[in-house]
KEDRENVEX-764945 format. One record per residue (C-alpha): x, y, z. Coordinates in steps of 0.2 Angstrom, whole numbers, plus 2048, in hexadecimal, padded with zeros to 3 digits. Example, Ala and Ser with C-alpha at 12.3 -4.5 7.8 and 13.67 -1.06 7.14 Angstrom:
% residues 2
83E7EA827/8447FB824/
% end
This chain:
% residues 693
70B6F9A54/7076F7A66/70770AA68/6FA70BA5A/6ED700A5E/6EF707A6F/6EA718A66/6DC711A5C/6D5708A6A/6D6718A77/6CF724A6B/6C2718A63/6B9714A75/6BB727A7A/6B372EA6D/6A5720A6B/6A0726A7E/69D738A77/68E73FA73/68C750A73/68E761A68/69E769A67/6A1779A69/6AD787A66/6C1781A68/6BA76EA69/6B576FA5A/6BA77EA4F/6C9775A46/6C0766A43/6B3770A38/6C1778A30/6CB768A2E/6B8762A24/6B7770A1B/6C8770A15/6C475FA0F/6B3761A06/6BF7709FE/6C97629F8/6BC7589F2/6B67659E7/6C776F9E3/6D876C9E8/6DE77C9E1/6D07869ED/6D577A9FA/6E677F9FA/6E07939F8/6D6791A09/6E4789A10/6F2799A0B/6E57A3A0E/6E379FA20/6F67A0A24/6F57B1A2A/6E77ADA36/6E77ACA47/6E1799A43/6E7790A33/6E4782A2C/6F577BA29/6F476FA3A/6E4768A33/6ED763A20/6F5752A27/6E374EA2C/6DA750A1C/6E073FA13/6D6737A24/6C8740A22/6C573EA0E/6C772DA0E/6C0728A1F/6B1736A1E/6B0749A29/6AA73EA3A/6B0743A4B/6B7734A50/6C1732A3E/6C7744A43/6CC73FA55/6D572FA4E/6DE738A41/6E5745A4D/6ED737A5A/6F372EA4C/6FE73DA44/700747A52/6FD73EA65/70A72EA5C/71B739A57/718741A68/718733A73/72772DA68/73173FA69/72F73FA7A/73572EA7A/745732A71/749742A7C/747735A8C/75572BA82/76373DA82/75C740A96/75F72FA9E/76E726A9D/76A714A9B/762705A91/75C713A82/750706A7A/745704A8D/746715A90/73E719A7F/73070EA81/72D711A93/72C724A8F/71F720A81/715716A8E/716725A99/711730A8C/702728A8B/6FC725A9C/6FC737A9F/6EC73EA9B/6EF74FA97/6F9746A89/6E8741A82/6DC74FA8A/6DE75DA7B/6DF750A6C/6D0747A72/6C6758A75/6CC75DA61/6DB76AA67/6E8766A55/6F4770A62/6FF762A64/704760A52/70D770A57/716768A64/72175DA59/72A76AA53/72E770A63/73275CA68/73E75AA58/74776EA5D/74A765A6E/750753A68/75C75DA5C/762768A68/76875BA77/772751A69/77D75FA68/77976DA72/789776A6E/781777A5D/793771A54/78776AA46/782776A39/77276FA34/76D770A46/769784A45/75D783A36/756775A3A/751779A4D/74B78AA45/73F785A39/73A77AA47/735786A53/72F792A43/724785A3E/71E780A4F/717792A4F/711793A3F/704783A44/70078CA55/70379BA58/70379AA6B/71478EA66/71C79EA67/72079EA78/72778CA77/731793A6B/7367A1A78/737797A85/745789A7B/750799A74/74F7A1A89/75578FA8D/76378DA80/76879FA85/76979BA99/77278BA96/77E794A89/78379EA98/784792AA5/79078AA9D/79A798A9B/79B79DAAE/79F78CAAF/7AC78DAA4/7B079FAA5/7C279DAB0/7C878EAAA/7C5791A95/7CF79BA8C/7C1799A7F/7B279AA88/7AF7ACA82/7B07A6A71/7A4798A73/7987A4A7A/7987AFA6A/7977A1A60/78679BA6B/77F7ADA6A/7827ADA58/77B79BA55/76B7A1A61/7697AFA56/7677A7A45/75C79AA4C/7547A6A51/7567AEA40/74F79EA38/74179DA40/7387B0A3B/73C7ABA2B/73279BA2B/7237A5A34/7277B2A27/7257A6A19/71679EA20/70D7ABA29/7127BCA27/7027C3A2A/7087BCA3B/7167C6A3F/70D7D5A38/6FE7D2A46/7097D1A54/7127E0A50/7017E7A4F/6F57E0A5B/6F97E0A6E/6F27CEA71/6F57CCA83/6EA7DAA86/6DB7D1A78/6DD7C1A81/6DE7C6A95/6CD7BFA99/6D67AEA96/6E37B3AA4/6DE7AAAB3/6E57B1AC4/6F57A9AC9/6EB79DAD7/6E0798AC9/6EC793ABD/6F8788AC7/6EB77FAD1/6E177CAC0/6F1776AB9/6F476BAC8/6E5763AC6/6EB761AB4/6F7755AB7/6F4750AC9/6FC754AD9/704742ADA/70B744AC6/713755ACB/71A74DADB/72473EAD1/72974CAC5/72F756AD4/73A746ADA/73E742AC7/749750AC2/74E755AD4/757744AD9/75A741AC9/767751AC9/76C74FADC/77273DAD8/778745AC6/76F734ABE/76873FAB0/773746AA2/777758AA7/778762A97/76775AA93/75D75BAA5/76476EAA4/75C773A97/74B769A99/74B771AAA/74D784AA3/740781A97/736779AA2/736788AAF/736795A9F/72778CA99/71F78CAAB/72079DAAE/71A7A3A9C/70B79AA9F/707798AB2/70E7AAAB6/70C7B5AA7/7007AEA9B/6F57A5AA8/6EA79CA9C/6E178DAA1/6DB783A91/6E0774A91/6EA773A7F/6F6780A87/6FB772A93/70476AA85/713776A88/71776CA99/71075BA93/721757A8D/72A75CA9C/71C752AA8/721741A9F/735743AA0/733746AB4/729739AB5/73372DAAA/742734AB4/73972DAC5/73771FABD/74971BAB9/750722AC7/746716AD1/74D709AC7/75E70DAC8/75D710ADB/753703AE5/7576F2AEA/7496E6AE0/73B6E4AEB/73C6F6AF0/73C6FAADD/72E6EFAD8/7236F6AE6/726708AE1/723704ACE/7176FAAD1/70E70AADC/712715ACC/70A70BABF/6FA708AC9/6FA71AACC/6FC720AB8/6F1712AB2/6E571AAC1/6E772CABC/6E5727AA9/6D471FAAC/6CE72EAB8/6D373AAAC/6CA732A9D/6BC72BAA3/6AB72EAAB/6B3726ABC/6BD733ABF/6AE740AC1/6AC740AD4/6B274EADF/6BA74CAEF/6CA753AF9/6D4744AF0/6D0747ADF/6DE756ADC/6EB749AE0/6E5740ACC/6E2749ABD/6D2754AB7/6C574AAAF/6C474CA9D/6B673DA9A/6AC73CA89/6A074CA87/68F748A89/680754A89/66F74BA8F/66575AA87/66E755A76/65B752A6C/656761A75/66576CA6E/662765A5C/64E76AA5E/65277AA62/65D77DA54/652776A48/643782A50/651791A4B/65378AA3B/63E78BA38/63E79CA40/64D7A1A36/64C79BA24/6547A8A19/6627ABA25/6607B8A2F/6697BCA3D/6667B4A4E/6707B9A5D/6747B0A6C/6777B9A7F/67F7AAA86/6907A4A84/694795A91/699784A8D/68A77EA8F/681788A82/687795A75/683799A62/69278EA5D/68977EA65/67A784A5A/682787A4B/68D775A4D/67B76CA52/674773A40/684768A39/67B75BA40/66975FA3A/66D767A2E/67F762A25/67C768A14/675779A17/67E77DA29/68478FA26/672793A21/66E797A36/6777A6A39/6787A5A4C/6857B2A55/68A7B5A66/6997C2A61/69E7CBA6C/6A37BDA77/6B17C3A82/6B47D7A87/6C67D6A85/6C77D0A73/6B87D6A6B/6AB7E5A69/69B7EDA70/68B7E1A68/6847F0A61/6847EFA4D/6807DAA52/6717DFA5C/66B7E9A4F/66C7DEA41/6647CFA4B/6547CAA48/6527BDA55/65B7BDA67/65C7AFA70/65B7AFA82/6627A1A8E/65E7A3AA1/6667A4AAC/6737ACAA2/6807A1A9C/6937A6A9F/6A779EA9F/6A8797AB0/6B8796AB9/6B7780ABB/6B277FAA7/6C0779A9B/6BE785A90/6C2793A9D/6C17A6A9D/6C67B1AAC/6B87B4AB6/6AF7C5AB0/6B37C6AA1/6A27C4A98/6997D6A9D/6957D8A8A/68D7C8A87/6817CAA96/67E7DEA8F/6737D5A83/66C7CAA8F/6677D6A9A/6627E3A8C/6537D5A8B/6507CFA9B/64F7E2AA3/6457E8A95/6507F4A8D/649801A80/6537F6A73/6487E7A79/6397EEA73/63C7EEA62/63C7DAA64/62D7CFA6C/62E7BFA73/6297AFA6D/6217A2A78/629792A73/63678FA80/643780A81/64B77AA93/65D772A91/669768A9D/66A771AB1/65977BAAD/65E787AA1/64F78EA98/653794A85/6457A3A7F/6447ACA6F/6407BEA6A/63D7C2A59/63E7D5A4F/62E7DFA4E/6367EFA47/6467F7A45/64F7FEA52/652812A4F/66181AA52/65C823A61/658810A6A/66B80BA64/674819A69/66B817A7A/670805A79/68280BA77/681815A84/67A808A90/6877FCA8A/697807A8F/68E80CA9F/6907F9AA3/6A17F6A9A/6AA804A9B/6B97FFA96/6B87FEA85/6BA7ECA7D/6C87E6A74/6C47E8A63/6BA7F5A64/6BE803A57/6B7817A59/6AD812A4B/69F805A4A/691800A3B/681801A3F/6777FAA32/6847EDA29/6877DCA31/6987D9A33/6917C7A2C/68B7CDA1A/69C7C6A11/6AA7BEA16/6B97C7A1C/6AF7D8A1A/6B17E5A26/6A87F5A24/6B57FFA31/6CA7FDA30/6D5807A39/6E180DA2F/6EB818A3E/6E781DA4E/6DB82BA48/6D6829A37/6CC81BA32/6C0813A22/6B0811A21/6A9804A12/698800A0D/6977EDA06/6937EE9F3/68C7DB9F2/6807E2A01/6707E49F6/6657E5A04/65E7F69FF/6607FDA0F/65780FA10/667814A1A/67B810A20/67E817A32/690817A39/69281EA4C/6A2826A52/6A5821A66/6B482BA67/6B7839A72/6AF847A6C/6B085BA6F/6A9868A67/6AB870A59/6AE85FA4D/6B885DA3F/6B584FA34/6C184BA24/6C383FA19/6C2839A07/6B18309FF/6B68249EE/6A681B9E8/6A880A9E3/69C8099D5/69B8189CA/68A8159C4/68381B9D6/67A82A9D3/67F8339E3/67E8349F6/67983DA03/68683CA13/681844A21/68B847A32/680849A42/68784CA56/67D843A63/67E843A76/67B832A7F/66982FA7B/66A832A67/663845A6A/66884FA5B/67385DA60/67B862A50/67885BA3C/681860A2B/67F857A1A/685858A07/6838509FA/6928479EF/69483D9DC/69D8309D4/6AD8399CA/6AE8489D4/6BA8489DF/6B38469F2/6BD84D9FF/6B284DA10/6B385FA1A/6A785EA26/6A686AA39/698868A43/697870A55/68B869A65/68A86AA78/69085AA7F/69184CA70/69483EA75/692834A62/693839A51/688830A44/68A831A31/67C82BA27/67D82CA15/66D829A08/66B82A9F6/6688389EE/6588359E3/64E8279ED/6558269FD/65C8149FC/66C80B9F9/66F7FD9EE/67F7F39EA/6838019DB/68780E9EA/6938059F3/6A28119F9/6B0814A04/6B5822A0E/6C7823A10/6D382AA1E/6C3831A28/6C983BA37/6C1843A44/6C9852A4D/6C085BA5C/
% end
């Protein structure tokens, strides 16, 4: 009970000190976590549909269904939210942790327990990612429970310890995807361990080698048991990774190897790491800990260090919840060792030390106090005080002028993407202005980071305001939600489209009201006064890969021109379907009666062309289109055009050859044949479309 009212009581003054408006990670599952409950409040069959739905996601939904009862009793409130997380997920963690402490340290189990919980929760990276609205540690239990069942036999002689510690890890994963290298990093541990004991006992076990076939085999159908619980769960999963190269789509969150140990040393604090340091090394060299136990911590330990400080590199704080676990058993080791090693008065000075220190460390992590910078400050742990934004009414006036300016949603788009302002924080300040009707401001910053997402092009096009923020508003490297420095050239393409009076910007005038937020960042608008022509965009293109020439992560050959990737949800009007042969939709629900659909083809390109493919309409009561092919070079000149003409119920196959000095893209444009528009009866698809030079 102490434990809980400790909970409420942190939690509750925490959040009360916050007043800002969340953005991005800090807020993203808590809008799903309140949409999932309205959902429930409505229908609990389409509740459940969302939530199966989203279990091939990157992000799903599942982590957030504990929370739900909170939320529909207690109502969708930040602070109900925040609660509802340390109460199921920040409580059993303390507590695992607290039982593992009990199979590390050889002594009085019951004060070991509940000094490990006390531990737990004066480390403020315990609290740090909860507090901010990170659900990540709900994925840590798992991966607590795999470890608790796993020292109480690690010879695995039980035979419900190998589904079990499975399904753990499987479903640790399956509530966070980067869990996945927990999961790596227990199976590595349990593997090294497995063979250390065999060296150990190599010479002087006649069965030694049998032991080891029967840990490899007991290794591999954990191992076994846990793809099936992702498969169960998230298959889309596994098929994405077999698919998708993710180290490469997130390498802008890959902070240099300086960065991320000195960030994650600030983390903690250099005092924390140097009790942890003294922990586990006297702990072993005066062999006071259990050995089978503090092995296998250790490896996992260094296996989770180096997949995180050395290969991955990222430096959000709800990845630190990989070593939390670990930071609490060194120190709970230096603590006990203490104990057990020095004379009273010695011991009660160097407890006394420790526990001014973490009660210290808990407050400058937490709290406003800890904001000041000097040489010292590195030795306590990073501030994570309540947000506040003192331009808070400013923000919600200038959403509301969006909302005024932009009433029957079209699209606005955003060139800044910084922690301090960015379309999320508009869109989550219209939840506050405007709850009921929220979604109705459509406010975009896509692309926002070049190795993940795609040239702003088709977004560009379809905006009919842009907001501009100067000076221009990027990741830095001290923000918490971090980004490797450089890694925004495609945000500030817009940005400086606008500011340098690029053709494109011409098609847009601006507007005179102006808004000035915190640090003297001015906010200006530029509204559509004419449609940009394709000439303007493919010299926009052009511009945008003279900056960024390495093309973006997502970024397919093909790109739509005139469809908003926003129109439906779940729509795409481009899918690759190999590495040369793609499709190419129209959406039928767009009744937008468009005179014209553009694609552009940004592969290489030589001449002669040949382009193949098969057209199927989607309604057969369109009366025909027009599709034509045309070669440009990099300023949208025309080098070379062909056309023809195609029905619904004839078979459409696409043989088209067109020949041109230098293309650089290939545009198809496709009209109706009698009045030269489209409406939602000529939607189509064009299937396996390839283009050979």
């Amino acid at each position: 009970m102490t434990v809980v009212l400790i909970i409420l009581s942190i939690t509750s003054i925490y959040v009360s000190n916050e007043h800002t408006i969340y953005w991005w990670d800090f807020v993203g599952y808590q809008n799903a976590a309140n949409n999932l409950t309205n959902l429930f409040r409505v229908s609990t069959q389409r509740a459940i549909d969302d939530i199966l739905g989203s279990l091939s996601q990157q992000k799903n939904y599942l982590i957030t269904l504990p929370l739900i009862p909170f939320l529909y009793i207690f109502g969708n409130h930040r602070i109900i939210y925040i609660l509802s997380l340390n109460l199921i997920y920040l409580l059993p963690f303390s507590l695992l942790i607290g039982a593992i402490a009990t199979k590390l340290i050889p002594t009085n189990s019951q004060w070991v327990f509940w000094s490990t919980v006390a531990i737990a929760l004066l480390i403020p990276m315990s609290w740090s990612p909860t507090l901010r609205g990170y659900p990540d540690i709900g994925a840590t239990l798992p991966i607590l429970l795999a470890i608790l069942f796993y020292i109480k036999n690690i010879r695995l002689t039980a035979w419900w310890q190998i589904p079990i510690i499975g399904f753990c890890l499987g479903i640790s994963i399956v509530l966070r995807r980067h869990f996945a290298y927990s999961a790596i990093a227990f199976l590595a541990a349990i593997s090294c361990q497995t063979m250390i004991n065999f060296l150990i006992t190599f010479k002087s076990s006649k069965t030694s080698k049998k032991r080891l076939l029967e840990s490899a085999i007991k290794i591999s159908l954990i191992s076994l048991t846990s793809f099936l619980t992702i498969s169960i769960f998230a298959w889309g999963f596994i098929q994405s990774s077999l698919t998708e190269n993710y180290r490469t789509l997130y390498a802008a969150w890959s902070l240099s190897i300086p960065d991320i140990f000195w960030r994650y040393s600030c983390f903690y604090g250099l005092i924390t790491l140097l009790l942890i340091a003294i922990g586990f090394s006297v702990g072993v060299l005066r062999k006071f800990l259990i050995p089978s136990t503090t092995i296998f911590l250790l490896l996992f330990g260094i296996f989770s260090v180096a997949e995180w400080l050395i290969w991955l590199r990222y430096g959000n704080i709800h990845y630190t919840l990989h070593l939390t676990p670990i930071i609490v058993l060194g120190i709970t080791s230096f603590i006990w060792i203490t104990i057990h090693t020095f004379p009273g008065k010695t011991k009660l000075i160097i407890l006394s030390i420790t526990g001014i220190y973490l009660i210290i460390n808990l407050t400058l992590g937490l709290t406003p106090l800890g904001k000041f910078n000097n040489p010292l400050r590195p030795l306590f742990a990073s501030n994570f005080s309540p947000l506040t934004r003192s331009d808070y009414n400013e923000v919600l006036r200038l959403t509301d002028y969006l909302n005024k300016l932009a009433p029957n949603r079209e699209l606005v788009y955003v060139a800044a993407s910084s922690n301090q302002f960015n379309a999320n924080i508009i869109r989550n300040s219209n939840r506050i202005i405007n709850p009921q009707n929220w979604s109705n401001l459509r406010a975009i910053s896509k692309p926002h980071i070049d190795t993940r997402d795609t040239y702003p092009l088709p977004e560009l096009l379809a905006a009919q305001y842009i907001v501009i923020a100067h000076p221009f508003q990027k990741v830095l490297l001290t923000d918490e939600q971090v980004l490797k420095p450089g890694q925004q050239d495609l945000v500030k393409l817009v940005y400086d489209a606008f500011t340098q009076n690029l053709p494109i910007s011409q098609d847009f005038q601006k507007l005179p009201e102006e808004f000035v937020l915190d640090g003297g960042v001015t906010i200006s608008f530029y509204q559509r006064i004419r449609p940009t022509s394709i000439a303007t965009a493919v010299q926009t293109l052009s511009a945008m890969q003279q900056q960024v020439p390495q093309r973006p992560g997502r970024q397919l050959d093909w790109m739509s021109l005139s469809q908003s990737p926003y129109i439906t949800y779940n729509y795409s009007a481009v899918t690759q379907v190999s590495d040369d042969s793609y499709n190419l939709m129209t959406d039928p629900s767009d009744v937008t009666k468009q005179t014209s659909k553009y694609f552009l083809y940004l592969g290489e390109l030589s001449s002669p062309v040949k382009i193949t493919g098969k057209l199927n309409f989607l309604n057969q009561e369109c009366n025909g289109l027009s599709l034509s092919f045309s070669l440009l070079d990099e300023q949208g000149n025309l080098l070379d055009t062909t056309a023809k003409n195609y029905f619904p119920g004839v078979t459409s196959d696409l043989i088209f050859s067109l020949a041109g000095k230098n293309p650089v893209y290939l545009l198809l444009e496709n009209l109706s044949i009698e009045s030269n528009k489209l409406t939602d009866k000529c939607g189509w698809i064009i299937n396996n479309l390839v283009v050979d030079e």
